[in-house]
PyMOL CGO cylinders between C-alpha atoms (Angstrom):
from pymol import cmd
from pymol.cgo import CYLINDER

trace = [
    CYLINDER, 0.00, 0.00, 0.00, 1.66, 3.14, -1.00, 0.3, 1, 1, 1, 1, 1, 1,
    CYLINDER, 1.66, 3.14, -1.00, 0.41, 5.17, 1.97, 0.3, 1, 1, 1, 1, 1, 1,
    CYLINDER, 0.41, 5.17, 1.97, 2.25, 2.53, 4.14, 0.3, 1, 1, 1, 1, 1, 1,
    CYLINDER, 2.25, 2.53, 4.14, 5.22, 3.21, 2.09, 0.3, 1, 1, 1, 1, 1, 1,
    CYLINDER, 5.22, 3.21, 2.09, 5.49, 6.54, 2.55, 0.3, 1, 1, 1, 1, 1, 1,
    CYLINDER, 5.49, 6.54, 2.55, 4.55, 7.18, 5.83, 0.3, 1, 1, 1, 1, 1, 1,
    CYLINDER, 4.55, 7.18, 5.83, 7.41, 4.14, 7.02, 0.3, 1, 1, 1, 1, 1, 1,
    CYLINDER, 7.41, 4.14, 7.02, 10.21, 5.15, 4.15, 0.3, 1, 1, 1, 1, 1, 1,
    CYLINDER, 10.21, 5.15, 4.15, 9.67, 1.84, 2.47, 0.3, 1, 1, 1, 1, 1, 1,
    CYLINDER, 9.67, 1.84, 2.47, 10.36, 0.11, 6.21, 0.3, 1, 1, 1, 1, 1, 1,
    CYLINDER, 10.36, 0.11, 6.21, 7.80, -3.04, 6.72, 0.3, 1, 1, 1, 1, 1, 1,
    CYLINDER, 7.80, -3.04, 6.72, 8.77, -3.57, 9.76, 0.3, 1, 1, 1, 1, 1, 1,
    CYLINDER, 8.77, -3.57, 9.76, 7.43, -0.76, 10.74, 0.3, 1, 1, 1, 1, 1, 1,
    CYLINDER, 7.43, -0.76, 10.74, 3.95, -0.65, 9.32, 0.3, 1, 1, 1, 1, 1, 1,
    CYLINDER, 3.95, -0.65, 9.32, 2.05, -2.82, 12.13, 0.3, 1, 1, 1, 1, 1, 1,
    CYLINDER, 2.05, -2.82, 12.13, 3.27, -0.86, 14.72, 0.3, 1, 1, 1, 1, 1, 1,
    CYLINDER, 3.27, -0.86, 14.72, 2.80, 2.23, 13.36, 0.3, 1, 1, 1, 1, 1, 1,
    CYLINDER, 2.80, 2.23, 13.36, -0.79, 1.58, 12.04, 0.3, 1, 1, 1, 1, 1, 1,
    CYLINDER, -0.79, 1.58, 12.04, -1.83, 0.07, 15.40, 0.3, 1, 1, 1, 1, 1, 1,
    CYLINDER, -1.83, 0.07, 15.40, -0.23, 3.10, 17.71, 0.3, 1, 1, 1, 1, 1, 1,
    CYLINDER, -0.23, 3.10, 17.71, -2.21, 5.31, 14.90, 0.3, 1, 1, 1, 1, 1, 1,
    CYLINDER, -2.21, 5.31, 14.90, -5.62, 3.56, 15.78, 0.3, 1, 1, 1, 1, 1, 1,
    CYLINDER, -5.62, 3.56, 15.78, -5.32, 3.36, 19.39, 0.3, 1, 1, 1, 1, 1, 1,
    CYLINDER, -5.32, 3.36, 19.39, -4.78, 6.99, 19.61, 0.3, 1, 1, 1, 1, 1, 1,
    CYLINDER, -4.78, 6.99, 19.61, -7.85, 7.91, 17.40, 0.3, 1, 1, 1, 1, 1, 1,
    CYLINDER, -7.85, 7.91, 17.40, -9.99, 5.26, 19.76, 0.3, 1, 1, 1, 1, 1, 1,
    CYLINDER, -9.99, 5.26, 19.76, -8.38, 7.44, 22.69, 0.3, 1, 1, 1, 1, 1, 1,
    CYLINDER, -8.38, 7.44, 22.69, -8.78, 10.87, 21.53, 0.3, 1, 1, 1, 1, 1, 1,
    CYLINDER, -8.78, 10.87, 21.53, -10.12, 11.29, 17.66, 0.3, 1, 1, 1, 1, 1, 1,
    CYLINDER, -10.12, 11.29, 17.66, -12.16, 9.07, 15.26, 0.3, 1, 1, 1, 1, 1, 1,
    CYLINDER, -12.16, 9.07, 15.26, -11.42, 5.88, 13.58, 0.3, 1, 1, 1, 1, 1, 1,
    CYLINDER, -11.42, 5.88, 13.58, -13.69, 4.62, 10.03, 0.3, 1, 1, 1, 1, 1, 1,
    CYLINDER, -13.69, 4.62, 10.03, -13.33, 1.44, 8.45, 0.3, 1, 1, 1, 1, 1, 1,
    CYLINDER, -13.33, 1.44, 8.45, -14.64, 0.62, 5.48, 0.3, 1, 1, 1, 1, 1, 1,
    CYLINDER, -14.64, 0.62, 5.48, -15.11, -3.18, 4.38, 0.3, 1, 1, 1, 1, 1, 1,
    CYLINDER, -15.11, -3.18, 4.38, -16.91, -5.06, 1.56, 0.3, 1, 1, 1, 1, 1, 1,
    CYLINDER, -16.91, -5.06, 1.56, -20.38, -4.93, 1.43, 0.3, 1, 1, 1, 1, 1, 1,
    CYLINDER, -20.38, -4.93, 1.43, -20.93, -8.50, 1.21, 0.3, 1, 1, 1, 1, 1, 1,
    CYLINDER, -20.93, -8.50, 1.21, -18.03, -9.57, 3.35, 0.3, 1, 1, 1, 1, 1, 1,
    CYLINDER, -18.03, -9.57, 3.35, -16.96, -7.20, 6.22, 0.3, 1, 1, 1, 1, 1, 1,
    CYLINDER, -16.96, -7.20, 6.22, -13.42, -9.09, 5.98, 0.3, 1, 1, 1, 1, 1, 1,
    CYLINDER, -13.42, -9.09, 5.98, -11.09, -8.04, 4.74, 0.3, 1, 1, 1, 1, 1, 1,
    CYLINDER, -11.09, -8.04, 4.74, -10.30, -4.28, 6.18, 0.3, 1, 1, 1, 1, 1, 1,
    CYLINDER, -10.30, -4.28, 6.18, -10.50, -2.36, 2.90, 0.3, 1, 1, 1, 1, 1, 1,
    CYLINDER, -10.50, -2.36, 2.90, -9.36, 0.85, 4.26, 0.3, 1, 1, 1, 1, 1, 1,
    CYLINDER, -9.36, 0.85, 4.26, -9.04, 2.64, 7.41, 0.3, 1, 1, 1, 1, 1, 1,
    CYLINDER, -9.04, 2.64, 7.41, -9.21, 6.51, 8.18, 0.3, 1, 1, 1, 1, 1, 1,
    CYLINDER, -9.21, 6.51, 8.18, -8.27, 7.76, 11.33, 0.3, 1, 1, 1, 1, 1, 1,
    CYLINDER, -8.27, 7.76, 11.33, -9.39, 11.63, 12.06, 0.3, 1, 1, 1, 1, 1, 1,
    CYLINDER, -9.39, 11.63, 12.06, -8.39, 13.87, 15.04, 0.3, 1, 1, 1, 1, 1, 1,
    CYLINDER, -8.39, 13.87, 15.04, -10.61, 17.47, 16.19, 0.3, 1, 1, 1, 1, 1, 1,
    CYLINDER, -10.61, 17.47, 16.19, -9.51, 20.58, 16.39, 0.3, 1, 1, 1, 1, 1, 1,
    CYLINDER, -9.51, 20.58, 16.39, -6.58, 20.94, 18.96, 0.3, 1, 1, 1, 1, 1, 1,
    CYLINDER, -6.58, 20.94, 18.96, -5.95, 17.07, 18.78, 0.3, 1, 1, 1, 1, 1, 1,
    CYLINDER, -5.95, 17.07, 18.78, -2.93, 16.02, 16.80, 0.3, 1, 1, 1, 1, 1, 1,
    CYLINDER, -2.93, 16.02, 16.80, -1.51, 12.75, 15.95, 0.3, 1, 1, 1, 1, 1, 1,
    CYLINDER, -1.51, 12.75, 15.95, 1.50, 12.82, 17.83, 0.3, 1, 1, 1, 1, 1, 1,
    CYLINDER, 1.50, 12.82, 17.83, 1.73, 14.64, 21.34, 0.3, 1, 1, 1, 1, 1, 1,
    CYLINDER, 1.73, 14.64, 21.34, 4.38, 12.92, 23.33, 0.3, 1, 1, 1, 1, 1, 1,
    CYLINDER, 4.38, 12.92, 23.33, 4.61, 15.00, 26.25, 0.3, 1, 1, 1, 1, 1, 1,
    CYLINDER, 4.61, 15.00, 26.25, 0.80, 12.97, 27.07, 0.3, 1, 1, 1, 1, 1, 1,
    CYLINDER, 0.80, 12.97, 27.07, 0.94, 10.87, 29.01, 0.3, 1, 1, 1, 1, 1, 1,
    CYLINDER, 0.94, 10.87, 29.01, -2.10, 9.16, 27.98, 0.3, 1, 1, 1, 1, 1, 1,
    CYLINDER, -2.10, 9.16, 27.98, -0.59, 8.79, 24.48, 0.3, 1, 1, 1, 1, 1, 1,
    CYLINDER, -0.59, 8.79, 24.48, 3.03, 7.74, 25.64, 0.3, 1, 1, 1, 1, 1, 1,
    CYLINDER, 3.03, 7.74, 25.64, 0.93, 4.45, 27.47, 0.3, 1, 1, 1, 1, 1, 1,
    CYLINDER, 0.93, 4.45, 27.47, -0.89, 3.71, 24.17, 0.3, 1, 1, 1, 1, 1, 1,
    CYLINDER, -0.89, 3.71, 24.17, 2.64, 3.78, 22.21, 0.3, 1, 1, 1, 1, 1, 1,
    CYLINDER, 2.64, 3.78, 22.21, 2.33, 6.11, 19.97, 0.3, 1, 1, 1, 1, 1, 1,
    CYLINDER, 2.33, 6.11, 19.97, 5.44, 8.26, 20.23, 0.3, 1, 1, 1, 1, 1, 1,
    CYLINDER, 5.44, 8.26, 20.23, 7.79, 4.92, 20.27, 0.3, 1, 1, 1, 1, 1, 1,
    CYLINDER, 7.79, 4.92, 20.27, 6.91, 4.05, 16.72, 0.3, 1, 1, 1, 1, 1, 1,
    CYLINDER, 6.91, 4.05, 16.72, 6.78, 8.02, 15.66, 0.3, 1, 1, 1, 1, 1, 1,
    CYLINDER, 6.78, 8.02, 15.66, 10.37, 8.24, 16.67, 0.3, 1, 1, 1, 1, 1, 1,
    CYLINDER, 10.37, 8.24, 16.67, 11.25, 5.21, 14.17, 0.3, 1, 1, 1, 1, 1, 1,
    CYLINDER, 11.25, 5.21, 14.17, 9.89, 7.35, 11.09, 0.3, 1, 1, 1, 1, 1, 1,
    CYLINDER, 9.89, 7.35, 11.09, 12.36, 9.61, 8.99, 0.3, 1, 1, 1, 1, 1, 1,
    CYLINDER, 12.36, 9.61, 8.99, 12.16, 13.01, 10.50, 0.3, 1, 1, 1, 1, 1, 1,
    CYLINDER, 12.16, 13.01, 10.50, 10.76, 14.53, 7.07, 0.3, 1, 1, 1, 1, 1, 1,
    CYLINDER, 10.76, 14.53, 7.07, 7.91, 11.73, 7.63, 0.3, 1, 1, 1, 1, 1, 1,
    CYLINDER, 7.91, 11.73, 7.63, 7.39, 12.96, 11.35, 0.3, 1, 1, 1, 1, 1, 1,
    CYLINDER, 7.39, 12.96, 11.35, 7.36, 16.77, 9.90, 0.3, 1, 1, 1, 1, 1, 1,
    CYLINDER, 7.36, 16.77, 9.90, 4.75, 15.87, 7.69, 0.3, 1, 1, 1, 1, 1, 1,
    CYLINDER, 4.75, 15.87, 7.69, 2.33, 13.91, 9.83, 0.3, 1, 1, 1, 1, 1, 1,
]
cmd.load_cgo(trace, "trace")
Protein backbone atom coordinates (compact mmCIF):
# COMPACT_ATOMS: atom_id res chain seq x y z
CA UNK A 1 0.00 0.00 0.00
CA UNK A 2 1.66 3.14 -1.00
CA UNK A 3 0.41 5.17 1.97
CA UNK A 4 2.25 2.53 4.14
CA UNK A 5 5.22 3.21 2.09
CA UNK A 6 5.49 6.54 2.55
CA UNK A 7 4.55 7.18 5.83
CA UNK A 8 7.41 4.14 7.02
CA UNK A 9 10.21 5.15 4.15
CA UNK A 10 9.67 1.84 2.47
CA UNK A 11 10.36 0.11 6.21
CA UNK A 12 7.80 -3.04 6.72
CA UNK A 13 8.77 -3.57 9.76
CA UNK A 14 7.43 -0.76 10.74
CA UNK A 15 3.95 -0.65 9.32
CA UNK A 16 2.05 -2.82 12.13
CA UNK A 17 3.27 -0.86 14.72
CA UNK A 18 2.80 2.23 13.36
CA UNK A 19 -0.79 1.58 12.04
CA UNK A 20 -1.83 0.07 15.40
CA UNK A 21 -0.23 3.10 17.71
CA UNK A 22 -2.21 5.31 14.90
CA UNK A 23 -5.62 3.56 15.78
CA UNK A 24 -5.32 3.36 19.39
CA UNK A 25 -4.78 6.99 19.61
CA UNK A 26 -7.85 7.91 17.40
CA UNK A 27 -9.99 5.26 19.76
CA UNK A 28 -8.38 7.44 22.69
CA UNK A 29 -8.78 10.87 21.53
CA UNK A 30 -10.12 11.29 17.66
CA UNK A 31 -12.16 9.07 15.26
CA UNK A 32 -11.42 5.88 13.58
CA UNK A 33 -13.69 4.62 10.03
CA UNK A 34 -13.33 1.44 8.45
CA UNK A 35 -14.64 0.62 5.48
CA UNK A 36 -15.11 -3.18 4.38
CA UNK A 37 -16.91 -5.06 1.56
CA UNK A 38 -20.38 -4.93 1.43
CA UNK A 39 -20.93 -8.50 1.21
CA UNK A 40 -18.03 -9.57 3.35
CA UNK A 41 -16.96 -7.20 6.22
CA UNK A 42 -13.42 -9.09 5.98
CA UNK A 43 -11.09 -8.04 4.74
CA UNK A 44 -10.30 -4.28 6.18
CA UNK A 45 -10.50 -2.36 2.90
CA UNK A 46 -9.36 0.85 4.26
CA UNK A 47 -9.04 2.64 7.41
CA UNK A 48 -9.21 6.51 8.18
CA UNK A 49 -8.27 7.76 11.33
CA UNK A 50 -9.39 11.63 12.06
CA UNK A 51 -8.39 13.87 15.04
CA UNK A 52 -10.61 17.47 16.19
CA UNK A 53 -9.51 20.58 16.39
CA UNK A 54 -6.58 20.94 18.96
CA UNK A 55 -5.95 17.07 18.78
CA UNK A 56 -2.93 16.02 16.80
CA UNK A 57 -1.51 12.75 15.95
CA UNK A 58 1.50 12.82 17.83
CA UNK A 59 1.73 14.64 21.34
CA UNK A 60 4.38 12.92 23.33
CA UNK A 61 4.61 15.00 26.25
CA UNK A 62 0.80 12.97 27.07
CA UNK A 63 0.94 10.87 29.01
CA UNK A 64 -2.10 9.16 27.98
CA UNK A 65 -0.59 8.79 24.48
CA UNK A 66 3.03 7.74 25.64
CA UNK A 67 0.93 4.45 27.47
CA UNK A 68 -0.89 3.71 24.17
CA UNK A 69 2.64 3.78 22.21
CA UNK A 70 2.33 6.11 19.97
CA UNK A 71 5.44 8.26 20.23
CA UNK A 72 7.79 4.92 20.27
CA UNK A 73 6.91 4.05 16.72
CA UNK A 74 6.78 8.02 15.66
CA UNK A 75 10.37 8.24 16.67
CA UNK A 76 11.25 5.21 14.17
CA UNK A 77 9.89 7.35 11.09
CA UNK A 78 12.36 9.61 8.99
CA UNK A 79 12.16 13.01 10.50
CA UNK A 80 10.76 14.53 7.07
CA UNK A 81 7.91 11.73 7.63
CA UNK A 82 7.39 12.96 11.35
CA UNK A 83 7.36 16.77 9.90
CA UNK A 84 4.75 15.87 7.69
CA UNK A 85 2.33 13.91 9.83
Amino acid sequence: DIISKIFTGDNPTLDEPLWRAMVRAGFHSGAVYVATDDIDPNPIMSIGVWFGPGNVLEQSHREDQRVLGYPKSFLKLSPECREWM
